[in-house]
C-alpha positions in Angstrom: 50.6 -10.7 11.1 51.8 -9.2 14.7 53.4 -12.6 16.5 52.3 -12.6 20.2 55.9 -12.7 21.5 59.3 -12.2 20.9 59.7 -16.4 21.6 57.1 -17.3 18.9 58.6 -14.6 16.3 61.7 -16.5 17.1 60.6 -19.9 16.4 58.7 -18.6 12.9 61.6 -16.8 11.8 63.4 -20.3 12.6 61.1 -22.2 10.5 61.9 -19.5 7.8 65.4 -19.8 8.3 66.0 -23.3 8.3 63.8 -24.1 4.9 65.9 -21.0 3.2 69.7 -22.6 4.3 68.0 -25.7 2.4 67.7 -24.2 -0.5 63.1 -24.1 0.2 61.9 -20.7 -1.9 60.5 -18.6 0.8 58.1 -16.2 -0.9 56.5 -13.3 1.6 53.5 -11.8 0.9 53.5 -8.1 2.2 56.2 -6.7 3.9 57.2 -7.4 7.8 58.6 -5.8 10.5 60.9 -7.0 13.1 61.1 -4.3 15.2 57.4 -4.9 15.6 57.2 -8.9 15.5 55.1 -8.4 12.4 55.9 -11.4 10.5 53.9 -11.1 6.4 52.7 -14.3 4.8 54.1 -16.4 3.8 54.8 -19.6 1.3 57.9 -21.8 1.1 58.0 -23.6 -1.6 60.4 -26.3 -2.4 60.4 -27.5 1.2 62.3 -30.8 2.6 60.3 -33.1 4.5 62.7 -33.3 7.2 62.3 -29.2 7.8 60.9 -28.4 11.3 58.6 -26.4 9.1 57.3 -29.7 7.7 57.2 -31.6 11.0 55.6 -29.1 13.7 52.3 -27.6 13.7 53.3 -23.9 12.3 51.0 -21.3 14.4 52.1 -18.6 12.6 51.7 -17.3 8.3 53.8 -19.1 7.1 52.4 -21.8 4.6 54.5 -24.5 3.3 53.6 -25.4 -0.5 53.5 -29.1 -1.8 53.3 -30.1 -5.6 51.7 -33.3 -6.3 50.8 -34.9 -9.5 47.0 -35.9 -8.7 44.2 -35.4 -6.1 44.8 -39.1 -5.2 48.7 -37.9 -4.7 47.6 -35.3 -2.4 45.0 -37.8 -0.4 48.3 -40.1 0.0 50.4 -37.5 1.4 47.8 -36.1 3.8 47.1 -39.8 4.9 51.1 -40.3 5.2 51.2 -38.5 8.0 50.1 -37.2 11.3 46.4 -36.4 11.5 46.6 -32.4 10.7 45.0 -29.9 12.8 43.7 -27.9 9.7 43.4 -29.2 5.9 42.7 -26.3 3.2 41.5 -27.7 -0.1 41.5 -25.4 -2.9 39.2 -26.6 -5.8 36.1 -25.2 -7.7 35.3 -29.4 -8.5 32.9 -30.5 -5.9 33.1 -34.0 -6.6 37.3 -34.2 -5.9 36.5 -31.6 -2.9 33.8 -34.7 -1.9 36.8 -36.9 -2.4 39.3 -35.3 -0.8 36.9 -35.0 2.2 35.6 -38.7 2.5 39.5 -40.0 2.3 41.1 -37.6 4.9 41.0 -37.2 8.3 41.8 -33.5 9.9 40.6 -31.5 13.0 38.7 -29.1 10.3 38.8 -27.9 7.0 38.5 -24.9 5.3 37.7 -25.2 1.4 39.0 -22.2 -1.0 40.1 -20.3 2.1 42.9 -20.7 5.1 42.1 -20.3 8.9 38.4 -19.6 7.9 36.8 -22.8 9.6 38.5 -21.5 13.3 37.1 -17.9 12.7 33.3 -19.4 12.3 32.6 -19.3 16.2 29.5 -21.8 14.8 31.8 -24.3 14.1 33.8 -26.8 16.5 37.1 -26.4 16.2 39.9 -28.7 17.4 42.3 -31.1 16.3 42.3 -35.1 16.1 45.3 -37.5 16.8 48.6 -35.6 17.8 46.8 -32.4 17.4 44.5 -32.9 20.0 41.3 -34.6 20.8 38.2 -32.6 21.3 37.1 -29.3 20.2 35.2 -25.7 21.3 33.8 -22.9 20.0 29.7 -22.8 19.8 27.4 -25.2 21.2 30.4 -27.9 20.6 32.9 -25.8 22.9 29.8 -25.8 25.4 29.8 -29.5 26.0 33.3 -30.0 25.8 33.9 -27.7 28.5 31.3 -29.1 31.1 30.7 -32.0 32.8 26.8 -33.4 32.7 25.6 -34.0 36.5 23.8 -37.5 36.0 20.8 -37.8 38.3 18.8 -41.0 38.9 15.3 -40.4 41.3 14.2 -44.1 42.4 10.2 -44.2 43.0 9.7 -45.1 46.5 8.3 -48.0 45.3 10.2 -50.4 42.8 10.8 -54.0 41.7 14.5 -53.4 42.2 13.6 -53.7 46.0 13.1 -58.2 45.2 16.3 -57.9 44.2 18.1 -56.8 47.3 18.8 -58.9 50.4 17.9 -59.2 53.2 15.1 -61.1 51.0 11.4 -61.9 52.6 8.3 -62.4 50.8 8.0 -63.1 47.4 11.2 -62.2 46.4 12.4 -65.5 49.0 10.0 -67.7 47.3 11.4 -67.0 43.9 14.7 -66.8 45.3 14.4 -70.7 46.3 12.6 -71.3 43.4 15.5 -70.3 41.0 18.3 -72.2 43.2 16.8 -75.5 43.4 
């Protein structure tokens, strides 16, 4: 994938970096090009969960693996940590996919795919906690993004009028009436 800037190939390659020094398996994908900011994707596997890799919200190809024993394992370490911005769940099962969905929270999710939820213009996308609240794209984007002009037309005439001083009338009657 071309990175948009020099600044944000730096900070990828950083990620990469730091999770390699730690001994993380960095597997790429295709082949990159620096010259070019094209950065391949990628998986790290082996990952500490101190890594900047493993703390920030990546941007980028770069897709750190986690092994887990169980779906129930996996549900625990989503729900250990920050509300993610994107959750891919990768499962032909649609009862654990129903699972997996009930018991996590994330801004959207893209089952046996990456990134594919944002792409849908359809679908709202946005994030949830740290990751943001709110979200756009489609009809959801739409209301988001503007602000409903409430309106109220009062008929000329109205029993809201006996409520408001100065009183006269009836509405002084049932004033005194109440308050005695």
């Amino acid at each position: 994938s071309s990175i948009v800037n020099a600044g944000q190939y730096s900070r990828l390659k950083g990620y990469l970096d730091q999770a390699h020094a730690a001994g993380a398996k960095i597997v790429e994908l295709a082949a990159g090009d620096a010259g070019q900011r094209v950065l391949p994707p990628t998986l790290v596997l082996d990952a500490r969960e101190d890594l900047a890799l493993m703390q920030d919200e990546i941007f980028g190809p770069i897709l750190p693996l986690v092994g887990v024993d169980s779906v129930d394992a996996a549900i625990d370490y989503v729900n250990a940590r920050p509300r993610p911005l994107a959750l891919y769940h990768f499962d032909r099962d649609r009862a654990r996919t129903r699972r997996v969905l009930e018991r996590t929270i994330a801004g959207g999710v893209s089952v046996n795919d990456t990134v594919m939820h944002f792409a849908q213009s359809a679908l709202p996308f946005g994030g949830i906690g740290p990751s943001g609240m709110g979200a756009y794209h489609g009809r959801a984007g739409f209301l988001a993004l503007s602000k409903a002009k409430p309106v109220l037309y009062q008929a000329r005439w109205t029993s809201m009028k006996l409520m408001r001083p100065p009183y006269r009338g009836v509405a002084d009657f049932i004033l005194k009436f109440l308050t005695r």
